[in-house]
N, C-alpha and C positions, 0 to 999 in steps of 0.2 A: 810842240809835242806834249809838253807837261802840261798845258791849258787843257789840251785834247784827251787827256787822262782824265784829270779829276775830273774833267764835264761828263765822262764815259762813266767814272765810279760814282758820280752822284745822282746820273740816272739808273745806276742798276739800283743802287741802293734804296732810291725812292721808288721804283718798281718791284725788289724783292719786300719793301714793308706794305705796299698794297697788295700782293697777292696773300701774304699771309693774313693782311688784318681782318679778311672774310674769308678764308678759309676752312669752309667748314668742315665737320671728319665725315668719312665714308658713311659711317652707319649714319648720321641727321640724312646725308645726300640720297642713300639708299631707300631708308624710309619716305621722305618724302618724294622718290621718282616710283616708287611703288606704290604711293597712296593716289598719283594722282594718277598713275595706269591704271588703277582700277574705280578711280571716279570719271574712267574717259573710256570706256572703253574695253577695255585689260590689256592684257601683256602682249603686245606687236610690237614691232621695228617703227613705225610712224609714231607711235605711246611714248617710246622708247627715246627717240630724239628728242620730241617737243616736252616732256616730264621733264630729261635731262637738261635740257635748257632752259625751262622754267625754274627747277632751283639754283641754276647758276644766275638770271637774272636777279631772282630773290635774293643771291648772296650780293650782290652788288651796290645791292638797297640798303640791306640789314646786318649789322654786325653778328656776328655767332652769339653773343648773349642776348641780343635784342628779342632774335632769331626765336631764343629758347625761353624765355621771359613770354613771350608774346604764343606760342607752342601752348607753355605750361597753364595760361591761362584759359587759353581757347579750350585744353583737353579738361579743364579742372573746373571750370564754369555749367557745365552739366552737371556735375556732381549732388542728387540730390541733400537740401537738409540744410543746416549751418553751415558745414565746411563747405560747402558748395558757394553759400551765400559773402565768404570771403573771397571767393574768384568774381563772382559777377558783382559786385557792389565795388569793388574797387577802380576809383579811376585811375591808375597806374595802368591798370589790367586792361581796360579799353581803351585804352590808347594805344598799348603795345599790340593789343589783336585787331583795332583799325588799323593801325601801321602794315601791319603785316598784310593784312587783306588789301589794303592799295598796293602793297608790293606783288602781293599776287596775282592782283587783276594787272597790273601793267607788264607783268610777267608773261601772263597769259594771251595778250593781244602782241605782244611780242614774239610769241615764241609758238603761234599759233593753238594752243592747248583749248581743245574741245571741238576742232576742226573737222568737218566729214572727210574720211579718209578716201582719197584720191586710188582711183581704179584703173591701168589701160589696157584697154579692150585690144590684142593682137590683131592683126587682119590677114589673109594668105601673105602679102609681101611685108609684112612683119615692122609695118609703123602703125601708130593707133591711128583710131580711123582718121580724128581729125585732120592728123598729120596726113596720112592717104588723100584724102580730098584737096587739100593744100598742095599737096606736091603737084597733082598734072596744072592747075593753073599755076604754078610759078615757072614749070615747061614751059608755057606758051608764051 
């Protein structure tokens, strides 16, 4: 019974320190299910799921610093001029916005993000057509 404990308490414990250790807060999670709703699309219920699972797998990849490290250079490497020239000349900086960009593309083939949104066409007996045509041969 006492084996049966600690084995319980040191799986919660190793489970409560992964879910915080990427963690990210509302507002990174929000911003980024809004950026990429509108690099897909915009704001629908299909957007909605695959954004929101896209930066849950990114969080999976990347720590929250990594995360914003790898952010601040991506947003800060445009920046015309010299300061500009310390975001893109750094290879810390390219590493962390490669990082990120493979998080994102494995994210995205994950999580379907950029996918042609799926449409079903009713028919009078009210299954898409596919499904209609399918049905009388499986009668038979």
């Amino acid at each position: 019974m006492v084996r049966t404990f600690r084995i319980s308490l040191i799986a919660l414990v190793v489970f409560a320190a992964n879910v915080q250790a990427n963690d990210y807060p509302t507002m990174d999670r929000v911003d980024q299910v809004l950026t990429c709703m509108r690099e897909n699309g915009g704001q629908n219920v299909d957007n909605m799921y695959r954004c929101s699972c896209e930066i849950d797998a990114i969080a999976q990849q990347l720590s929250l610093d990594d995360f914003n490290a790898a952010r601040t250079y991506e947003i800060y490497k445009n920046m015309p001029g010299e300061k500009g020239g310390l975001f893109r000349e750094s290879s810390d900086g390219t590493a962390a916005v490669k990082k990120l960009e493979n998080a994102r593309s494995d994210a995205k083939k994950r999580c379907f993000v950029g996918a042609a949104r799926q449409t079903v066409v009713p028919t009078e007996k009210g299954l898409p057509k596919a499904a209609a045509k399918a049905a009388p041969a499986a009668a038979q």
